[in-house]
C-alpha positions as CSV (number, residue, x, y, z in Angstrom):
1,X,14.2,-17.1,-14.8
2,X,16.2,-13.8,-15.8
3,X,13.5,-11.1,-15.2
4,X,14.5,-7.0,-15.8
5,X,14.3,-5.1,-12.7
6,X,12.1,-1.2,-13.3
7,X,12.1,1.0,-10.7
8,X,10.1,4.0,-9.7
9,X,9.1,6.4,-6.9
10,X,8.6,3.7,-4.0
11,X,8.0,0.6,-6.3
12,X,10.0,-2.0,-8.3
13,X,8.6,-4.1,-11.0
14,X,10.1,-7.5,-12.5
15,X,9.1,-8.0,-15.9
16,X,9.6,-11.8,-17.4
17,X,9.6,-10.7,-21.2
18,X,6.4,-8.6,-21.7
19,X,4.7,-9.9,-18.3
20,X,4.7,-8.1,-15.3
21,X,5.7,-11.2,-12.8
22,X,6.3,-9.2,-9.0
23,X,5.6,-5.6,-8.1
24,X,7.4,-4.7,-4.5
25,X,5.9,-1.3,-3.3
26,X,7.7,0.5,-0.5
27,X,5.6,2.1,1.9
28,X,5.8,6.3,0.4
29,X,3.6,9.0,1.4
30,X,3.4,10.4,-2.5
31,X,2.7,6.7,-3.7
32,X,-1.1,6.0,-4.0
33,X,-0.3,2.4,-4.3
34,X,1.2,2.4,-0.9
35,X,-0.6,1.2,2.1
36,X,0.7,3.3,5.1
37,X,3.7,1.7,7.1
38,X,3.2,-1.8,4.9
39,X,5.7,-3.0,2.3
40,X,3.7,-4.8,-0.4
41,X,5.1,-7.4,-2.6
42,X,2.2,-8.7,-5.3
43,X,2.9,-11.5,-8.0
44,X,1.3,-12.2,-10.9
45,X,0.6,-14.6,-12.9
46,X,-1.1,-14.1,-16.8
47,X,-2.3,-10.4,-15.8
48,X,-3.3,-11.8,-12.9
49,X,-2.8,-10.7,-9.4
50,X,-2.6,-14.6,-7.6
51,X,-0.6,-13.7,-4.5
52,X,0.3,-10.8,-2.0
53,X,2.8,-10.4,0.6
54,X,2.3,-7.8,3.0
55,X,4.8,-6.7,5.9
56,X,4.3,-3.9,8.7
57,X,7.6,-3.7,10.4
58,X,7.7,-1.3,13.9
59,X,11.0,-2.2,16.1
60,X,11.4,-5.4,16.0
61,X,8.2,-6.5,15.7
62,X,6.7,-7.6,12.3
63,X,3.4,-8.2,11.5
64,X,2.7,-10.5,8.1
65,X,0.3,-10.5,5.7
66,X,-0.6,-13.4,2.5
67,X,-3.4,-13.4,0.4
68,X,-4.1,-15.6,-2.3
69,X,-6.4,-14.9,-5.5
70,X,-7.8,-16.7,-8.0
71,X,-10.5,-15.6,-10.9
72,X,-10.8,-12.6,-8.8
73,X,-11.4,-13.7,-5.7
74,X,-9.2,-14.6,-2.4
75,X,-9.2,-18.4,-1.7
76,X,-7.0,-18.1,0.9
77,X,-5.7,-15.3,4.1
78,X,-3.1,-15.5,6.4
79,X,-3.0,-12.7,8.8
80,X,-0.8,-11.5,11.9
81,X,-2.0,-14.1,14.1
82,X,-0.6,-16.7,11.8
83,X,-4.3,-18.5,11.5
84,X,-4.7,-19.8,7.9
85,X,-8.3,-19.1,6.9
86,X,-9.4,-21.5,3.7
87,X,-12.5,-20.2,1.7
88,X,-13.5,-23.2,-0.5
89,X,-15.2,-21.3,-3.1
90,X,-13.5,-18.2,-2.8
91,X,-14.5,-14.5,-1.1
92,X,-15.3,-12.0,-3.6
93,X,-13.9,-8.5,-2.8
94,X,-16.4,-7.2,-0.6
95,X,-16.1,-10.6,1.8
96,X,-13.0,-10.2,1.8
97,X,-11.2,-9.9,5.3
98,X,-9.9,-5.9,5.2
99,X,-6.1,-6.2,4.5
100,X,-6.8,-9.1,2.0
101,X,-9.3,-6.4,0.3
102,X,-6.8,-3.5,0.6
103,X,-4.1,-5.8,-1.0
104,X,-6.3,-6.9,-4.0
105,X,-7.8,-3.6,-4.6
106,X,-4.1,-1.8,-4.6
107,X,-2.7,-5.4,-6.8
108,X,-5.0,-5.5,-8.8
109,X,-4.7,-1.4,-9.6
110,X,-1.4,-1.5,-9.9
111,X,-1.7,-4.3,-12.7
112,X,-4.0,-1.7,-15.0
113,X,-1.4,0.7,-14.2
114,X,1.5,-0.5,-15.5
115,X,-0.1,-2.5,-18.8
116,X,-2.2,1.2,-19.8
């Protein structure tokens, strides 16, 4: 798929035709979609955030984030440790673990953002 690249103070959007389809947020101090020191990279899928890749990077070390959303809630959480944590029916925002909360509220603002 050919998708136009829009950038912005600290972000880059890929639009497929009038559908947001990736937003990649750098980590910048005057960006209120930023989370501090983490690059974000959030996909979406019909106005819907479905998937978000996170990345704290200090030396050589990274740590990795992925969260994965459905109806509005996160089926599925990968954190630093690499441990893959399943939620059959689905966490709801506030049972969320913290950075899979952080990354749907910040998503998911992002999405009313860019479509208002």
């Amino acid at each position: 798929k050919k998708y136009k690249r829009i950038r912005s103070s600290g972000c880059t959007d890929y639009w497929n035709k009038k559908h947001l389809a990736l937003s990649v947020i750098k980590p910048a101090k005057d960006n209120f979609l930023a989370i501090s020191g983490t690059t974000c990279e959030y996909y979406y899928s019909g106005r819907k955030l479905s998937f978000a890749f996170a990345y704290q990077k200090k030396g050589r070390k990274v740590k990795e984030y992925r969260a994965y959303y459905m109806g509005g809630k996160c089926y599925r959480y990968i954190g630093p440790d690499k441990k893959v944590h399943t939620y059959g029916s689905g966490k709801t925002e506030s049972r969320m673990p913290k950075m899979a909360q952080q990354l749907y509220f910040k998503g998911t603002y992002n999405l009313h953002f860019v479509y208002d």
